[in-house]
MIVEXRO-509275 format. One record per residue (C-alpha): x, y, z. Coordinates in Angstrom, 1 decimal, padded with zeros to 4 digits. Layout:
BEGIN
NODE       xx       yy       zz
NODE        X        Y        Z
...
This chain:
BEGIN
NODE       xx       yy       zz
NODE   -029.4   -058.8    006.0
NODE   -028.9   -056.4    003.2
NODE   -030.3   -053.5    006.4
NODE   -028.2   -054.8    008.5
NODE   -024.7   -054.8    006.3
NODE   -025.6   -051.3    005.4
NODE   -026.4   -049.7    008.5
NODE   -023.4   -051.0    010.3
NODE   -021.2   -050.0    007.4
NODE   -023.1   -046.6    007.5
NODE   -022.4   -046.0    011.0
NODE   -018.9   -047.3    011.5
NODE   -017.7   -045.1    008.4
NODE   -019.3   -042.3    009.9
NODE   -018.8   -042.2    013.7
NODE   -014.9   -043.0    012.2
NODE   -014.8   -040.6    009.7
NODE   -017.4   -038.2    011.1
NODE   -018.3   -037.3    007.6
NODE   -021.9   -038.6    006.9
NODE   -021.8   -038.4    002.9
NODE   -018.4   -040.4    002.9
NODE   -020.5   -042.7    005.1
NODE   -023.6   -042.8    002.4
NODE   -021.0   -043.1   -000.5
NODE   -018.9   -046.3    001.5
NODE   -022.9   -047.3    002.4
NODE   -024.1   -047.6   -001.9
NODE   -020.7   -049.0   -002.6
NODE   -020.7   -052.1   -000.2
NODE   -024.1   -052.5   -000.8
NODE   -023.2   -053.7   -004.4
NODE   -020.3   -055.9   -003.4
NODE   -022.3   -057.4   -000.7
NODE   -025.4   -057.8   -003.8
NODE   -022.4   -059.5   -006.0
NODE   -020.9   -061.8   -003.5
NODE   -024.5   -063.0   -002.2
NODE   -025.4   -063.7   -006.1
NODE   -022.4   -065.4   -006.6
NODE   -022.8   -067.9   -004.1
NODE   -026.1   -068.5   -004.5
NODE   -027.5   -066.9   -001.3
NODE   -030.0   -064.7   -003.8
NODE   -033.5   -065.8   -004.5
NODE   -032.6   -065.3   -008.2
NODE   -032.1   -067.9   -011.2
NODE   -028.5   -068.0   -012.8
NODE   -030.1   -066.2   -015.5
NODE   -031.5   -063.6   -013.8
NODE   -028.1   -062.4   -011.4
NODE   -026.3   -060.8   -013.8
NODE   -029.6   -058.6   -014.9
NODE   -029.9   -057.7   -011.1
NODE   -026.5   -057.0   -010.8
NODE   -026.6   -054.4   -013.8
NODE   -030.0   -053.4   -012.7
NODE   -028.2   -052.3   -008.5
NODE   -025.0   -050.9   -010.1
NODE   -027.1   -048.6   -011.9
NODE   -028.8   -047.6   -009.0
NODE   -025.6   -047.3   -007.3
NODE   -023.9   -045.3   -009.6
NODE   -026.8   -042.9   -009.5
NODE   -026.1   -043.2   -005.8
NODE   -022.5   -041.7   -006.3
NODE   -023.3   -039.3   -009.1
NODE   -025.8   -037.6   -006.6
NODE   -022.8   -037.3   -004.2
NODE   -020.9   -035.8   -006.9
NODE   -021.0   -032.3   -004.8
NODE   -020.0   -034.2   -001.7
NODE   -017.4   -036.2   -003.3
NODE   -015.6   -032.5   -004.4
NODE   -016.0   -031.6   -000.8
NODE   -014.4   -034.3    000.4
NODE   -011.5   -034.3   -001.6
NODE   -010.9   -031.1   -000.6
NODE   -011.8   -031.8    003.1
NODE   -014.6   -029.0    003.7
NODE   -017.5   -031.8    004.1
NODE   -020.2   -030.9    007.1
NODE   -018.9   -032.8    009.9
NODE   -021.4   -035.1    011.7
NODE   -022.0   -035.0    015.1
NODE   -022.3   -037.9    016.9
């Protein structure tokens, strides 16, 4: 479901915005909210022991995510971000 999430939320921010790296960036970061609230409620196939190690484990990997958008995130700020188009 994890594909699913993030390739709606990928494509809706995108065809919306029409900027694909605002699309990734909105993509990484509801992928770890969706990770958090599935642990939480126990949806995970992880002990209790072993969530918040997975949770620190994917918001590293999503904060790579967004460090590697770094350029992107300046060019959005500043609105001069390729526009997709779709």
């Amino acid at each position: 479901m994890f594909t699913v999430f993030g390739i709606l939320t990928f494509g809706i921010v995108t065809k919306l915005s029409r900027y694909v790296s605002l699309g990734s960036i909105i993509g990484i970061i509801g992928f770890f909210i969706e990770f958090v609230i599935w642990g939480l409620i126990g949806w995970l196939p992880l002990n209790q022991g072993e969530f918040p190690e997975a949770a620190i484990v994917v918001f590293l990997f999503v904060a790579l995510g967004v460090a590697r958008h770094h350029a992107n995130i300046k060019r959005l700020h500043h609105l001069v971000d390729l526009t997709a188009q779709v």
